[in-house]
Every structure is written in C-alpha cells, then in structure tokens.
C-alpha positions as CSV (number, residue, x, y, z in Angstrom):
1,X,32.0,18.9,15.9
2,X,28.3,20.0,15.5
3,X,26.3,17.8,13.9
4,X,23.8,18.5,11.2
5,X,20.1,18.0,11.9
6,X,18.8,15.9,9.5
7,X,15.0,17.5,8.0
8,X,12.3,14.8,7.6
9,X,12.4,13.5,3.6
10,X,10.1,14.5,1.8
11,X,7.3,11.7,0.5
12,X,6.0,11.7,-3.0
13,X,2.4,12.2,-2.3
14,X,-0.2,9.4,-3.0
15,X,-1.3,10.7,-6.4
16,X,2.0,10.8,-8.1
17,X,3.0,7.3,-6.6
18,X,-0.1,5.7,-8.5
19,X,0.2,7.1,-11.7
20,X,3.9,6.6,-11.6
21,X,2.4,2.9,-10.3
22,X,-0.5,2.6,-13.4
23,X,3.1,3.3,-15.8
24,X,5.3,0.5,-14.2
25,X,2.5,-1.9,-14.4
26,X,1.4,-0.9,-18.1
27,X,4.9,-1.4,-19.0
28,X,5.2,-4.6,-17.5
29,X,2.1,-6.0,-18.9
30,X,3.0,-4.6,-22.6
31,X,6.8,-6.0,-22.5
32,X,5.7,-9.9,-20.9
33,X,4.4,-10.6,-24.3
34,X,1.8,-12.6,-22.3
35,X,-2.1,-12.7,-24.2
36,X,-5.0,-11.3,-22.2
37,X,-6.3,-14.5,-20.5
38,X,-3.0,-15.4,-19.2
39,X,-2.4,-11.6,-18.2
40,X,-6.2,-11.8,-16.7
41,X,-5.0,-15.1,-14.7
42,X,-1.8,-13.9,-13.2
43,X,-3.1,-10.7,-12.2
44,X,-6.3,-11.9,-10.8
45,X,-4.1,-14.7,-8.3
46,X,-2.2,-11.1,-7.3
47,X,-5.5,-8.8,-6.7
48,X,-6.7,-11.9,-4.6
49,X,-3.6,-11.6,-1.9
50,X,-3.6,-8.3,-2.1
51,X,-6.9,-8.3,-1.1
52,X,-5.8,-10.6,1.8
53,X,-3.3,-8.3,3.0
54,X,-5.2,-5.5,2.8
55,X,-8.0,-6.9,5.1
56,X,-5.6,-8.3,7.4
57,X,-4.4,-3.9,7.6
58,X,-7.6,-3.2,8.1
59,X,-8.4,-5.8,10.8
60,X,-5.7,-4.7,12.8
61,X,-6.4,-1.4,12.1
62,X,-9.7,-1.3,13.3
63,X,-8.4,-3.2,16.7
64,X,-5.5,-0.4,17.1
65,X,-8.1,2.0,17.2
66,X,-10.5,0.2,19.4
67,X,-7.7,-0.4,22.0
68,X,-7.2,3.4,21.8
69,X,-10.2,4.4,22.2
70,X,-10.8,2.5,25.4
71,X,-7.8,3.8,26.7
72,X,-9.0,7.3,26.1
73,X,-12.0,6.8,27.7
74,X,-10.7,5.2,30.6
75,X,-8.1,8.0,31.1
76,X,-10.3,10.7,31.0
C-alpha cells in the first residue's frame, strides 16, 4: 500500500493572525462587562508576564545564536 506524502500545512501568516488576535481580544473586553480601570488592571498584570516571557525568548535566543556562531567559527 503506498502511502501518501503528507505536504507541509500551510501557516496563516503573521498579519492575519494579529488582526484576527486585535478581534478576539476586542470581543472579549466588550462582552466581560468589566469598566476601564478594572480592564486597565487585569490587562496590565498580563502585558507584565508577557513581557517576562518574551525576554526570557529573547535571552535564550540571543545565547542559541551565540553558541552557533562559535561553532561556525571554529569549524571553518
């Protein structure tokens, strides 16, 4: 039985996954009923550890790319 090749799936590109983001969020925020300084709490505690995580990708990152490029150099 031969068996079918699967073709990479196709990604939604970055653009249409943050506007289709910007509409779940303004949805979310219009249907919790919540007033703007609650709103302007919550979603500043969430910015906050995104934030964190986003600086712990970048750290190691930066460190992937650092490892490699001493290995390039001391390859070649």
């Amino acid at each position: 039985m031969a068996e079918k090749m699967q073709e990479p799936q196709r990604q939604r590109p970055v653009t249409v996954r943050i506007e289709a983001f910007k509409g779940s969020l303004a949805r979310v925020v219009a249907e919790s009923g919540l007033p703007p300084f609650l709103l302007e709490m919550l979603l500043g505690e969430y910015l906050i550890g995104i934030s964190q995580v986003a600086q712990k990708e970048y750290e190691q990152d930066r460190a992937d790319w650092e490892k490699d490029c001493k290995e390039s150099e001391a390859d070649g």
